[in-house]
C-alpha positions, -999 to 999 in steps of 0.1 A, spaced: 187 -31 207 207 -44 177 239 -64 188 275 -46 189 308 -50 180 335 -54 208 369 -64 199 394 -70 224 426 -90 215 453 -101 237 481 -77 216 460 -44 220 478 -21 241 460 -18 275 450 16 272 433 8 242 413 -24 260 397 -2 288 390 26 266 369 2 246 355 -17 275 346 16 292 332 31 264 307 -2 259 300 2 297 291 35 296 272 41 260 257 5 257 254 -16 288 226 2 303 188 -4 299 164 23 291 152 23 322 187 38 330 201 9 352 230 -13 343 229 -48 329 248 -79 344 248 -103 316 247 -101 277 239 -125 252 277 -130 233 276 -158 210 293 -165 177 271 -143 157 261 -111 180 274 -94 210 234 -78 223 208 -80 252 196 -114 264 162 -127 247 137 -150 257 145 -173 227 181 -175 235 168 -198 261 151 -224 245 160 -263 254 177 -246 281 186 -257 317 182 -224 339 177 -225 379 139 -223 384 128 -205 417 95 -198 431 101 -155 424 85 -168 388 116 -137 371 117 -147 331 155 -163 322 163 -132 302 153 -112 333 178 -135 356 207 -130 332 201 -94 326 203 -75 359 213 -107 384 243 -85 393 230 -52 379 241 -32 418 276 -50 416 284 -40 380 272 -4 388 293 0 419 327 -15 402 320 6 371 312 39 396 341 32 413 367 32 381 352 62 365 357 78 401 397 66 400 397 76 364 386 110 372 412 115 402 442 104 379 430 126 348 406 147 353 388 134 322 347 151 320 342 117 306 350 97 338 322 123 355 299 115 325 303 76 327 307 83 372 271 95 368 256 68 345 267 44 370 253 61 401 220 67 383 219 30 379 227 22 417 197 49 423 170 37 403 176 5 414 176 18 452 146 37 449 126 4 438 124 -7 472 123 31 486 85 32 470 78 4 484 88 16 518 120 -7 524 148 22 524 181 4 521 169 -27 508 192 -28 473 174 -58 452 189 -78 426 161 -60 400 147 -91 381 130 -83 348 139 -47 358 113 -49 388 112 -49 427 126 -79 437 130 -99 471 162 -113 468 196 -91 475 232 -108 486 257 -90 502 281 -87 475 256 -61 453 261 -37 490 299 -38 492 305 -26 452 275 -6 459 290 13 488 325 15 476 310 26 444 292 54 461 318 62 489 345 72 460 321 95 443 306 113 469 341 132 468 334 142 432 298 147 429 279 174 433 261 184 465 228 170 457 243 141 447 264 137 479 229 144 498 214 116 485 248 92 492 248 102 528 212 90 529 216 56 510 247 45 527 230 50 564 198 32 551 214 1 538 236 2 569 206 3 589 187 -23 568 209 -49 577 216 -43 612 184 -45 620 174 -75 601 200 -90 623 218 -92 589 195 -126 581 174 -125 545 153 -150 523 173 -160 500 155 -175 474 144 -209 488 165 -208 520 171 -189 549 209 -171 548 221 -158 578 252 -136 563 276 -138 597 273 -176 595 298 -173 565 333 -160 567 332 -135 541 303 -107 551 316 -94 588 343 -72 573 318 -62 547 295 -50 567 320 -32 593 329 -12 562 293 -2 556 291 7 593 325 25 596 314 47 563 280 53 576 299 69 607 322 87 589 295 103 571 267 106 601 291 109 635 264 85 650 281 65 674 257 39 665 275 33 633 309 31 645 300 7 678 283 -16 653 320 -18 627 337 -27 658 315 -55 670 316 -65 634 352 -67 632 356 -85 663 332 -109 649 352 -112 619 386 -124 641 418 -128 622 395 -124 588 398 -162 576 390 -177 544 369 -206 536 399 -226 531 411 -218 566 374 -229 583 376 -256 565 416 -271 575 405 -259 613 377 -288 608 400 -307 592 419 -303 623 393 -308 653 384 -338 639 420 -354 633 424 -343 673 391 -365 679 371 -328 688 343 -337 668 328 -367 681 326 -391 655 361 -411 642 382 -396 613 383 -421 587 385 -421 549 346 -432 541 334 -401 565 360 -374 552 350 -381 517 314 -385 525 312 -348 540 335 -333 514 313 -345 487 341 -357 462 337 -393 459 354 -413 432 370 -378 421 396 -373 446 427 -366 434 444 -395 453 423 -415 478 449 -420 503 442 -382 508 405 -381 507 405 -374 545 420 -338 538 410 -329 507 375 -304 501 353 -292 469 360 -256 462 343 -233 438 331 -198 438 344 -189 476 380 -179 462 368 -154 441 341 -141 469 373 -128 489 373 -98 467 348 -86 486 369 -88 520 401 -70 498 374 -46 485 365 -38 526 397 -36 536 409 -10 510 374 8 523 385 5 560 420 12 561 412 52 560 389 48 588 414 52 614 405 22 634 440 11 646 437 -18 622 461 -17 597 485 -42 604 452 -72 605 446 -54 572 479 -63 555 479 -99 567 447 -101 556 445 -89 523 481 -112 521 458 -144 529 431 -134 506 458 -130 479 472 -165 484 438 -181 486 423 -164 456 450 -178 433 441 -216 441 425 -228 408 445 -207 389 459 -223 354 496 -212 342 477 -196 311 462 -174 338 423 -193 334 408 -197 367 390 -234 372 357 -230 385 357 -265 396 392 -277 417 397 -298 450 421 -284 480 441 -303 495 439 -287 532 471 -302 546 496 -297 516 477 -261 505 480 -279 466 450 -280 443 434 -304 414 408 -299 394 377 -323 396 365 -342 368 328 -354 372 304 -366 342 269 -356 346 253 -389 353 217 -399 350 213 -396 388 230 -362 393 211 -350 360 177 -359 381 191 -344 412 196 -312 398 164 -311 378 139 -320 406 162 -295 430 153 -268 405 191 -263 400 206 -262 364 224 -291 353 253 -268 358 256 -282 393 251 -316 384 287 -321 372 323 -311 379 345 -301 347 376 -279 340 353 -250 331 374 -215 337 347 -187 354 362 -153 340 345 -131 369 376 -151 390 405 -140 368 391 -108 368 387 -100 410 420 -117 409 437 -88 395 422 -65 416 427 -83 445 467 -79 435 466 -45 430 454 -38 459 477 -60 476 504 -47 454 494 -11 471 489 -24 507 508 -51 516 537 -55 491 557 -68 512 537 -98 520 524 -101 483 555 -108 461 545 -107 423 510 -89 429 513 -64 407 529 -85 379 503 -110 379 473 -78 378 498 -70 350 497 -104 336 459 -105 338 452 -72 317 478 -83 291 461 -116 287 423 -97 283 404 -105 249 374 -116 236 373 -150 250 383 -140 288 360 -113 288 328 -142 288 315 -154 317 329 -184 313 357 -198 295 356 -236 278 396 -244 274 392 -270 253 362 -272 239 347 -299 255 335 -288 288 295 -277 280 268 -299 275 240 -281 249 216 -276 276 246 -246 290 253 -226 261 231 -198 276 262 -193 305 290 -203 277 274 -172 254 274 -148 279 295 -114 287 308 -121 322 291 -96 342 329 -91 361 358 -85 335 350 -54 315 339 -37 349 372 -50 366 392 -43 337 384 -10 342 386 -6 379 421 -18 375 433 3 351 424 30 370 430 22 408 469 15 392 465 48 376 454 68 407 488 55 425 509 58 399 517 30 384 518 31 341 507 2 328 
């Protein structure tokens, strides 16, 4: 495919953005093989599908699966941009009635299908991969299922009644696939029990509750209830993390609170902030942004009539306060910042890639990308952030002040720039052996862009 031109500046109305960004989604960021990509290459001179030679003198994460570094940027997320888009063209379609939100609604699906019927063949109903190189993989995460479902759940109320068939066959099968894996999966090198993490209870109570909803198998719905009393008052990382803070202040822990230990487990060294408040400060980097996916199954839950609505508020409140942490007055999200748990402030970390992390990260099979700490900006943040707004905006206004000027905010800013995966400020952040993740489309924004726009749309709001 020859490379394409996509240009987004800050002053364009924001009609005019997602009409372009929905357009490239739906006429040229799919494969032949009819499923979605994640990543393009987007570099100074072309805007086009990831090639092998792109990645030369490049540090990329090396795993035993043996997937080509073209085939890990192309379809890494390939589910999770499929549901997101699915799900805008589906709010697009409710607010106008557009043919072309139907056209673009069933690209999308087709994408989540193929990609499902991969591991059907192989006899693993449910199992929804992360399709390396465009094949049957082994690894999944449980982000790809929540877009995925959400995705689906808002079309099956538009599509067709073969179409709706096969939905009220998918979203049972991946419910069951998890449930009776004990939600536990290979993850690459290590083994990742899902529940162990804060995020993935209330994500998977929403797959169950929609499974019910659409199979009246009590099965379903016993499961999202045990879920969401797993899940508890639905707390972030942040709040795991002051409640350790905490035990071990109160001596609960066993071993003595004391500067060397605190920093020692928090991992920050030399590059706290201040070091009188090294016992209370943590690392924090992609978690924040993950709580879209806890927002995303709240807004799936809160027509499920399970007497929750009020946990749902003051939980998609929490998510909205946590998710801003890192977040630059220019409306850049750091990847890379430091919490301070007692005072709820934030810093960014500065760390040079030393000779000893470089060797770290290279015999761990990790890019050097995790060998140092910099005031690199992740646009898939900024763009959940606004999401996670609107939604709060629509839910909980009362306990999100300013949520829907800052989604506001974050569509006006929108150009060329934010719309990469990441986002150097200042020109100084990448070392040469990263310009593979600095010239790349982020596999979030023009999807979220989009989903914005229209969940506002859908409830009124004129942007």
């Amino acid at each position: 495919m020859t490379s394409i031109a996509l240009q987004i500046d800050a002053a364009m109305p924001i009609a005019a953005k997602v009409a372009a960004l929905q357009q490239f989604l739906g006429e040229h960021y799919v494969h032949a093989n009819g499923m979605m990509y994640s990543h393009w290459y987007w570099g100074a001179d072309a805007l086009r599908p990831f090639r092998p030679e792109d990645f030369a003198g490049q540090s990329v994460p090396q795993t035993r699966a043996g997937f080509s570094a073209a085939g890990y940027s192309s379809s890494e997320n390939s589910p999770w941009v499929s549901g997101i888009f699915l799900w805008s063209q589906c709010l697009r379609y409710r607010a106008t009635g557009d043919e072309q939100a139907l056209a673009y609604a069933a690209t999308a699906f087709h994408s989540l299908d193929t990609i499902f019927a991969l591991a059907e063949a192989a006899g693993e109903p449910g199992f929804l991969c992360k399709p390396y190189d465009w094949q049957l993989s082994q690894e999944t995460s449980p982000d790809q299922y929540i877009a995925a479902t959400l995705g689906m759940w808002a079309y099956r109320e538009i599509a067709g009644r073969d179409v709706r068939q096969r939905i009220d066959a998918m979203l049972p099968a991946m419910a069951d696939w998890w449930r009776e894996r004990d939600y536990t999966i290979a993850y690459f090198e290590r083994r990742f029990r899902i529940l162990d993490d804060a995020y993935h209870a209330p994500t998977m109570a929403c797959l169950h509750a929609l499974a019910y909803q659409i199979t009246a198998d009590r099965r379903y719905l016993d499961e999202a209830r045990r879920l969401l009393t797993l899940a508890g008052p639905w707390q972030t990382r942040i709040d795991l993390e002051r409640a350790r803070m905490l035990a071990e202040l109160r001596g609960e822990t066993g071993r003595a609170f004391d500067i060397a230990t605190a920093q020692s487990n928090r991992d920050l060294g030399d590059a706290v902030y201040d070091a009188e408040r090294a016992p209370f400060v943590v690392r924090n980097t992609e978690n924040r942004a993950a709580m879209w996916m806890m927002v995303a199954a709240a807004e799936g839950l809160f027509p499920c009539d399970l007497s929750m609505s009020g946990l749902l508020q003051q939980a998609i409140a929490r998510y909205f306060d946590h998710c801003r942490l890192g977040l630059r007055p220019d409306l850049l999200s750091h990847y890379f910042i430091q919490v301070d748990l007692e005072r709820n402030t934030w810093y960014p970390i500065l760390r040079p890639l030393t000779p000893e992390r470089r060797a770290w990260a290279e015999q761990s099979g990790h890019s050097l990308f995790v060998g140092y700490d910099s005031a690199i900006c992740w646009g898939d943040a900024a763009a959940r952030i606004a999401d996670i707004a609107l939604i709060g905006h629509l839910r909980a206004p009362a306990l999100c002040p300013g949520a829907l000027t800052l989604a506001r905010d974050l569509l006006a800013r929108l150009d060329n720039q934010r719309l990469h995966w990441f986002v150097d400020p200042d020109g100084q952040q990448w070392i040469p052996e990263l310009h593979w993740m600095r010239d790349s489309i982020s596999s979030d924004a023009p999807a979220f862009a989009t989903l914005v726009y229209w969940r506002g749309r859908a409830n009124g709001i004129e942007w």
